[in-house]
C-alpha positions, -999 to +999 in steps of 0.1 A: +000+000+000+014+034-007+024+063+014+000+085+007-028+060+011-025+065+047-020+103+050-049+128+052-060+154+080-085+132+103-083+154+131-097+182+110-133+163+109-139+170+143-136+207+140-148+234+113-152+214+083-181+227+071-167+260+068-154+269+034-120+275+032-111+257+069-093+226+048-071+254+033-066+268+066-059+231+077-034+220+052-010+250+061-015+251+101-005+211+095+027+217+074+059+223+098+072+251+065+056+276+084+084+272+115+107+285+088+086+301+058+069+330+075+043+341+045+014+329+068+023+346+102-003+370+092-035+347+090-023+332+125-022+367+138-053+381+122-072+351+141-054+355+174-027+377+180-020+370+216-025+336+211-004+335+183+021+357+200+023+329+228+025+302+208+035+302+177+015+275+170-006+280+139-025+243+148-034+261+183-050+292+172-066+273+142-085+251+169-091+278+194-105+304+173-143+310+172-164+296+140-181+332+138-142+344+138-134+320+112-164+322+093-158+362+093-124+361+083-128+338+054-157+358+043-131+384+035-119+386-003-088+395+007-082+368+036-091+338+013-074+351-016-040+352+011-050+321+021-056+304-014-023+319-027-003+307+003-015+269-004-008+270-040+022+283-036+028+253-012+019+228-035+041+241-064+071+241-042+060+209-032+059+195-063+084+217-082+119+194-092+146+209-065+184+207-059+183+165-062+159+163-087+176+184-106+209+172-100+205+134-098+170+127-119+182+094-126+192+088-092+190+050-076+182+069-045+144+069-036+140+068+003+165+081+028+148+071+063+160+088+093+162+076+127+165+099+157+153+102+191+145+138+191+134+163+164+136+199+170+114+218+146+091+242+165+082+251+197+046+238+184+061+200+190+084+200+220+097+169+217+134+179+218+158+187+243+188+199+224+219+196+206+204+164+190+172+169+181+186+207+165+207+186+143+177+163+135+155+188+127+172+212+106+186+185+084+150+172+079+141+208+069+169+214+046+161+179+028+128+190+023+143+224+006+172+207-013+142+179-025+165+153-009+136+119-002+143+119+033+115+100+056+116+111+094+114+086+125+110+093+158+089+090+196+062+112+202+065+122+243+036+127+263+057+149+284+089+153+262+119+170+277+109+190+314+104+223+315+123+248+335+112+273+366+138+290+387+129+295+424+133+321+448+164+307+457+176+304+423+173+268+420+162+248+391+125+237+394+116+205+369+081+208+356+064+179+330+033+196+313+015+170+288+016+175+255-015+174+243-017+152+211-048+176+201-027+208+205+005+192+182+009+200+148+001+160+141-022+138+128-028+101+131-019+078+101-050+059+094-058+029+067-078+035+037-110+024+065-103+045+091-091+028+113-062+040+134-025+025+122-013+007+153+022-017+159+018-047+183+057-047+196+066-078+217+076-074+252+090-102+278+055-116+291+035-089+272+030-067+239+032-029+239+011-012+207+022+016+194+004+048+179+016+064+151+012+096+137+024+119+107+041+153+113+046+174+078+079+194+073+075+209+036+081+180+016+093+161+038+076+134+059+080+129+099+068+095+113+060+094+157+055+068+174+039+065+208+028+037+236+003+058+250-024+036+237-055+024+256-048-015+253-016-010+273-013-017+312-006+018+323+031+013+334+034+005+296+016+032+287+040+057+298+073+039+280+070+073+257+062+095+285+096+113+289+125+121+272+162+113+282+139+104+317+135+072+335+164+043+340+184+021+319+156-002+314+127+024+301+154+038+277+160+002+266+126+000+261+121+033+244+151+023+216+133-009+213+105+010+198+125+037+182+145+014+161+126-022+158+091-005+158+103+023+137+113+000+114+083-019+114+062+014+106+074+017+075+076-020+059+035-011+073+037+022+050+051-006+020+082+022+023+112+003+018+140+024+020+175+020+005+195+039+032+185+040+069+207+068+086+212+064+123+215+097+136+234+086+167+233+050+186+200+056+204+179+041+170+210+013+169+184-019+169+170-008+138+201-021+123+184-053+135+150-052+125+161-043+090+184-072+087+148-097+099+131-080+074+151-084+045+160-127+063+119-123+058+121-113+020+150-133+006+153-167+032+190-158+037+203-158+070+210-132+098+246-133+090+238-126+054+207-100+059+234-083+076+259-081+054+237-070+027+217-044+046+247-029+064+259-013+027+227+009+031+231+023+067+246+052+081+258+056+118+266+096+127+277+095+162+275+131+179+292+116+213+329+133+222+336+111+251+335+074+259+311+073+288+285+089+267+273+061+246+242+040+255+251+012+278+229-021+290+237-048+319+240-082+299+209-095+318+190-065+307+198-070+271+191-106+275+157-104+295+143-080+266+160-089+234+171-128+237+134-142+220+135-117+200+168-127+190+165-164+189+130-168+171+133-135+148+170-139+142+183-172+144+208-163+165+220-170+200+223-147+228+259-150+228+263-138+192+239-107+197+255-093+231+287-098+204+274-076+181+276-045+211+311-056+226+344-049+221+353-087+231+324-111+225+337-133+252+338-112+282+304-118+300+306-090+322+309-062+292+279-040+286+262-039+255+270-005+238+248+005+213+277+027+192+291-006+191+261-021+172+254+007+149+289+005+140+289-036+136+259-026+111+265-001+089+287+009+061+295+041+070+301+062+105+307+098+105+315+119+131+298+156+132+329+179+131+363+175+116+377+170+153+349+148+164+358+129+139+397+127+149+381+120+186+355+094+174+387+075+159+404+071+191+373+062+207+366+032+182+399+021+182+398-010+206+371-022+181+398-020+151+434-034+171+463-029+155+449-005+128+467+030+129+441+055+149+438+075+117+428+044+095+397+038+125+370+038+100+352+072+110+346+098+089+334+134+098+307+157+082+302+190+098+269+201+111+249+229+097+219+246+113+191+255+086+195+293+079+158+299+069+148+289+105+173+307+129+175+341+108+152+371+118+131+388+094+155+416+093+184+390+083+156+374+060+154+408+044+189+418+040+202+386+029+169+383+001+180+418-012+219+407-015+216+373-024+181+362-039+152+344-023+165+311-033+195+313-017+192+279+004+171+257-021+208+249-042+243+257-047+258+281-018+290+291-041+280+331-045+268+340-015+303+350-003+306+370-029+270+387-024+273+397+008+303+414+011+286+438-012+262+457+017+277+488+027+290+496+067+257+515+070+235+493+060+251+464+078+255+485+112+213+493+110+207+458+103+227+449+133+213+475+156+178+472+150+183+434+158+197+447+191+165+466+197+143+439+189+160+413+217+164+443+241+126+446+239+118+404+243+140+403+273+122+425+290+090+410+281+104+374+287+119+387+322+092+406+334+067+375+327+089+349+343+094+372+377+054+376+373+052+336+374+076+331+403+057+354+425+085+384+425+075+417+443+054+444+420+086+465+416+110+438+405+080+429+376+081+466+368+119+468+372+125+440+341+104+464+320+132+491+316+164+465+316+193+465+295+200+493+266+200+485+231+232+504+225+253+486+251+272+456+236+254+427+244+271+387+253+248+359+248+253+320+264+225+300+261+240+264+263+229+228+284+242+233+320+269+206+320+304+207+338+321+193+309+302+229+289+318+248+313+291+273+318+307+294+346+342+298+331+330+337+326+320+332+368+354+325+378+362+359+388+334+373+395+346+408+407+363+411+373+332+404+357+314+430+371+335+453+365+336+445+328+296+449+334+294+484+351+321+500+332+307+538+326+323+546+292+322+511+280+295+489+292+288+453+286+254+435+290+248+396+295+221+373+291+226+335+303+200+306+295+201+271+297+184+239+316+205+209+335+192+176+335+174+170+364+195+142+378+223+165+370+229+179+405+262+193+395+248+214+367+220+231+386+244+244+407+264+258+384+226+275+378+225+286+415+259+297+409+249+323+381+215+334+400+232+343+429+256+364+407+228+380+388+206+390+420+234+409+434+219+445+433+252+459+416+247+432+389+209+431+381+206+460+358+236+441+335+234+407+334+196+382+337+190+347+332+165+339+310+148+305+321+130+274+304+153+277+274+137+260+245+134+269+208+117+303+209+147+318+234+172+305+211+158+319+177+152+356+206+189+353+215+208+339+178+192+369+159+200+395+186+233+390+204+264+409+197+290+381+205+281+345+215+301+329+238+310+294+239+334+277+264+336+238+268+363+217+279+382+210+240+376+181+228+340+177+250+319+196+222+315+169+195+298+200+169+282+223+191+261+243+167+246+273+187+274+295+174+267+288+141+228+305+144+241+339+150+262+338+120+237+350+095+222+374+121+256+392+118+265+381+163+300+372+162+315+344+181+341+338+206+348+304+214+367+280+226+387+264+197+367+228+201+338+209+172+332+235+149+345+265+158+381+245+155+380+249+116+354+275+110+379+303+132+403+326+114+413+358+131+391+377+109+361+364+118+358+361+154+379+352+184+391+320+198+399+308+238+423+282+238+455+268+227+439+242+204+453+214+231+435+191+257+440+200+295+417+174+310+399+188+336+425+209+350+418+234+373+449+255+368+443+253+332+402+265+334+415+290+358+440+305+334+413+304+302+389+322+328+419+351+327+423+346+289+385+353+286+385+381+307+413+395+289+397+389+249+365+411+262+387+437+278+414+443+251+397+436+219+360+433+221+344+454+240+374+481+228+365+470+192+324+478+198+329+511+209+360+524+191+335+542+162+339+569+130+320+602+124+288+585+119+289+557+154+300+529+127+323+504+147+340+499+115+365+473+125+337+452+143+317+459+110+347+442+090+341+417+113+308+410+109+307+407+071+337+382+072+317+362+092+287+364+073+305+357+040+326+328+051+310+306+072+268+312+069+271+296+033+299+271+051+282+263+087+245+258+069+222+226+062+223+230+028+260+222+029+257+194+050+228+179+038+243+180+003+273+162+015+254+139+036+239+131+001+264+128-020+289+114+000+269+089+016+230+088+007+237+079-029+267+057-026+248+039+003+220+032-018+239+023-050+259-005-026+226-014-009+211-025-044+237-038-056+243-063-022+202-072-022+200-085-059+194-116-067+180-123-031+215-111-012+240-136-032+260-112-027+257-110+013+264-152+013+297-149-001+309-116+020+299-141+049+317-170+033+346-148+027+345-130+064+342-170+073+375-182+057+395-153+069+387-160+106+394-196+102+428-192+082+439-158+092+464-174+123+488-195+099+495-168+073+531-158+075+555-132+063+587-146+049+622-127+034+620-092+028+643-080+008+653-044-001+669-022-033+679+014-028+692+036-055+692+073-056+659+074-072+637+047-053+632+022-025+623-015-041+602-038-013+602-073-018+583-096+005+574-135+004+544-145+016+527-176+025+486-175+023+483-217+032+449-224+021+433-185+015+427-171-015+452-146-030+420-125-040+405-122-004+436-102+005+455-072-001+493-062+006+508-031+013+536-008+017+528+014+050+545+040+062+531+065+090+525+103+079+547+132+085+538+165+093+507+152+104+501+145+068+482+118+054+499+083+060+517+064+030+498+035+018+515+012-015+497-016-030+526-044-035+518-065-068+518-103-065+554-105-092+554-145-091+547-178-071+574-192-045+582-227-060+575-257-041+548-237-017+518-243-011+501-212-023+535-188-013+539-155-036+564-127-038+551-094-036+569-061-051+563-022-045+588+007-048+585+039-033+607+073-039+636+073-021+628+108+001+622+087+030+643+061+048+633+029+038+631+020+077+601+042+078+582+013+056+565-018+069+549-046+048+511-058+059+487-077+048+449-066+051+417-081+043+403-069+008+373-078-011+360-055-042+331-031-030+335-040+012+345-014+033+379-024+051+382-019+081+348-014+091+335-046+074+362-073+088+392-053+105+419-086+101+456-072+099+487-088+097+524-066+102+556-079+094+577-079+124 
């Protein structure tokens, strides 16, 4: 049955439907676009501004609005005909050929599906905390503008991440309102009868069903599942209820349904896709489900599903450090997944806690879910150029005696999607520079564009943005302090904070130690005066939750609330609380500088920083994920030598100073230093490098491109070519993985011999494969990189057989003689056309 044979609106039959133009109405309050394509703000707010001004939920104020409202407005020429044009215009750019289509139309690629355990795309569907579900979101956005066939899959939470309250005290105060599944931007996926499209999901002792819903983002298609369904036992009910809450064993649960149910969903769809990308380890078991389902279609085995289905999955790991992956106890791993394992897989317990160990024999070992996703897919990528370099050293005791830089993990940098984070003023200034298309394709002008607004033009853009978060500060404040139960005065007080002229530093990050939110607290008399400084004054606004079992992190909180309720520091610094997507759009498009200052290498991407580039906010950061190839003097300012310290308190202590002194000798003096006409022109400069370089460079469109054509299409070309002819292929991988493990121990390196002349280095080497085939391996010439360049690697050709052994051969490879030959070593690696070495079977053999 086909995709669209289960969409539809059925939530709209139970409100205005008699009302002409209410589906109209419908089909755009329903479509995610408007998070980022503003054209129907106005309807939202003609219906109900302040409800509209609270929410931001177009699906809210459709429901809550009157029928003689409705019935009035659409009554109006001029409101339908908005209304009308608005949905054909979505329509044709829903249908219109984009970026891939145009690019690839014979592409092999049809359905990209993508697993994640948070999506961030409004603050009309919380069901995001952060870093994560950013990344999520925005590339599903920027697929749906680049026309890249990407499929969503997620959880919908009843409760989704907690919300934040700080207290009188100034501690952190967890609050879990429901979300509403009438309020969400959602709808239910039906069958062509109506009836409700639910998953029966097996359980030890007991079956969970699972709800599932649709969630449209342009073009793009978002698929939810949830377990709060009226045939489970209540405790069952709630395995959606929370995000990143609960123990180990309701997050086992919860992947359980992300990835096998997730799966599941869309094999129930009949959407069969050819890559499935993991967006980090959390969706890992779909790696499983996917190899059952193909064991289901072609009668191969697990081994062989495996080996054929692996070619077309992804696994982007966004973790910096090792204790950060998903672990499970053995016994929990067995209690929930061993049935599943042995009558679905046809394999034995031992041989699936194998698959999420480093050594398969060690009982005790956890079952690590990185390890899995990594065991079955055909590519990993880290999310920065230096989480990459990290994510190698973390993988390594998975790949022994590979060099850390042949650890087969990639990296491709995040991007944040432009269209969503920039302001309307940015919108504006940008559309008049650089065109109105300026995200839906190629990126290579846009430098050039921009560097072509004038100082004055680019100083008004920047100051009115200053206004404008100057003016929702005080709004946000003044209605927090309001909710907290403040005093009258203090209410009033928040109205008449901060000054949109005063240079303003924005940090808005999670509360985490290793985030290092209070490196700017370390001296806090310093701070203050670089706050209160009469000719040169600097204002601060901090934001940011810690999880609730993160008792560390809310003091660092405390810490900062104590600072800003000092009477000396009020009217300069405030803490905005209950950061969530709203706050951050408030804070990227207004903030002069954005400060970010983790412990290097902790911050796998960290893409905050990049949402305040096309706003024209400048960063300073320390020089960790992205910032640690996007910084050039020119653009911004970096904290840090580019090493790692550990956590070393003499070393935070003296980046604390370093910070201090970056704000006191070049920024603030930059700000204010200003020509005839109160231009900073230096800061100016600034600004438009910024812009220039890295908006076009630190966007989705870049990354989702290279996410396509780096991996999507490749992926899906491998993927075919492994599943034809029912996975043939995927039997004799196995077969071949097979007879390297059994005849791997009695290959042997014998004489090596050795020719120098002036010009070149000439390797010989004998070797002696016993019973393996010549084909099934490769040998090489290695020699380790210099400069920290790129290491040497030299195929050695197979010149002749040894006489009288048993399948013996001399090898031969010269190399130029610029190096000693010392520097060289002869291996032998496993090779096999089309396989991914290591990743796919990491045997190694070094001459000694």
């Amino acid at each position: 049955m086909s995709e669209q044979a289960w969409a539809g609106h059925p939530k709209a039959r139970l409100l205005s439907r008699d009302i002409k133009g209410f589906d109209s109405l419908s089909e755009l309050a329903l479509d995610m676009r408007s998070a980022w394509s503003h054209g129907a703000d106005d309807v939202w707010r003609q219906l109900d501004p302040a409800l509209w001004d609270l929410t931001r939920n177009p699906w809210v104020v459709l429901q809550t609005v009157s029928r003689e409202k409705l019935q009035r407005d659409l009554a109006d020429p001029a409101f339908r005909k908005n209304i009308d044009d608005l949905v054909q215009a979505r329509r044709e750019a829903a249908e219109a050929p984009a970026w891939f289509q145009q690019t690839y139309p014979q592409s092999a690629l049809n359905c990209v599906a993508y697993f994640c355990m948070e999506f961030m795309l409004s603050e009309a569907l919380p069901i995001y905390s952060g870093g994560l579900g950013n990344v999520a979101g925005d590339q599903l956005k920027a697929a749906s503008d680049l026309g890249v066939p990407v499929i969503g899959v997620g959880l919908l939470y009843q409760q989704g991440y907690f919300r934040q309250m700080i207290d009188k005290e100034g501690a952190q105060q967890a609050m879990f309102p429901y979300n509403d599944p009438g309020q969400l931007p959602i709808t239910p996926l039906r069958k062509p009868d109506g009836e409700w499209l639910r998953l029966e999901i097996a359980l030890p002792g007991y079956s969970v069903w699972l709800r599932a819903w649709q969630v449209q983002v342009g073009r793009v298609k978002l698929y939810l599942l949830d377990s709060n369904d009226a045939a489970n036992y209540p405790a069952h009910r709630g395995i959606t209820s929370e995000l990143y809450g609960g123990d180990s064993e309701l997050r086992l649960k919860q992947e359980m349904l992300l990835g096998i149910g997730g799966w599941r969903l869309l094999a129930a769809l009949g959407i069969k896709p050819e890559v499935c990308h993991l967006n980090e380890g959390h969706a890992a078991f779909a790696v499983l489900e996917r190899a059952r389902s193909f064991m289901v279609e072609s009668g191969r085995t697990f081994e062989a599903a495996l080996a054929v289905t692996r070619a077309g999955n992804l696994f982007t790991t966004h973790t910096a450090v090792a204790a950060g992956f998903d672990r499970f106890a053995p016994a929990l791993i067995e209690q929930y997944l061993a049935g599943y394992a042995h009558t679905q897989l046809g394999i034995t317990r031992h041989d699936l806690l194998a698959l999420g160990r480093q050594n398969p024999n060690d009982a005790s070992e956890p079952f690590n879910m990185a390890y899995l996703a990594i065991r079955g897919s055909g590519a990993v990528n880290g999310v920065s150029r230096l989480h990459g370099k990290v994510s190698r050293h973390l993988f390594e005791p998975l790949f022994p005696h590979w060099p850390t830089d042949e650890v087969p993990v990639g990296h491709v940098t995040n991007g944040v999607h432009m269209p969503t984070w920039d302001s309307v003023e940015a919108d504006d200034l940008w559309t008049e520079l650089c065109g109105k298309g300026r995200w839906l394709g190629a990126t290579e002008n846009l430098e050039r564009d921009i560097r072509c607004v004038s100082d004055a033009r680019l100083w008004k853009f920047r100051t009115d943005a200053s206004k404008s978060l100057v003016e929702y500060a005080r709004t946000r404040l003044s209605r927090e302090l309001a909710a907290a139960g403040a005093l009258h005065k203090e209410v009033e007080g928040a109205k008449n904070l901060f000054d949109c002229n005063t240079l303003t530093l924005g940090f808005a990050r999670r509360f985490a130690s290793y985030k290092r939110p209070n490196l700017l607290l370390h001296d806090p008399e310093r701070l203050l005066r670089l706050l209160t400084n009469p000719r040169r004054p600097v204002q601060l606004i901090i934001a940011g939750k810690a999880h609730p079992a993160d008792r560390a992190g809310q003091a660092l909180i405390q810490q900062w609330m104590h600072f800003i309720r000092r009477p000396e520091v009020r009217p300069h610094a405030v803490f905005l609380s209950d950061y969530d997507m709203d706050l951050t759009e408030q804070l990227v498009q207004g903030v002069d500088v954005w400060l970010n200052t983790p412990q290097r290498p902790w911050e796998a991407c960290g893409t905050s920083g990049m949402k305040v580039l096309v706003n024209g906010g400048i960063n300073l950061s320390e020089l960790d994920g992205w910032w640690a190839e996007a910084y050039t003097p020119e653009v911004g300012w970096a904290l840090g030598d580019g090493q790692e310290h550990d956590s070393d308190p003499a070393w935070d202590a003296s980046e604390a100073e370093a910070l201090y002194d970056l704000l006191e000798h070049e920024v603030i003096p930059e700000f204010y230093t200003r020509d005839e006409q109160g231009i900073p022109n230096a800061w100016v400069a600034r600004m438009r490098e910024s812009m220039a370089q890295l908006t076009p460079r630190f966007s989705t469109n870049r990354s989702v491109r290279e996410y396509t054509e780096q991996h999507y299409l490749p992926a899906a070309s491998a993927y075919r070519q492994r599943a034809a002819d029912q996975g043939a292929i995927g039997v004799e991988l196995v077969n071949w993985r097979h007879a390297l493990e059994q005849k791997w121990n009695t290959l042997r390196f014998g004489e090596v011999k050795l020719e120098t002349d002036a010009e070149q280095h000439v390797f010989e080497v004998q070797i002696y494969l016993d019973e393996l085939d010549p084909q099934a391996v490769r040998v090489e010439l290695y020699a380790n990189g210099v400069n920290d360049g790129a290491a040497e690697r030299v195929e050695m050709k197979c010149v002749r057989q040894l006489v009288g052994a048993t399948n013996g051969y001399a090898y031969r490879a010269g190399v130029p003689a610029v190096r000693p030959a010392a520097d060289y070593t002869v291996r032998l690696i496993a090779h096999r056309d089309n396989v991914a070495v290591p990743l796919e079977d990491a045997h190694i053999l070094w001459q000694q």
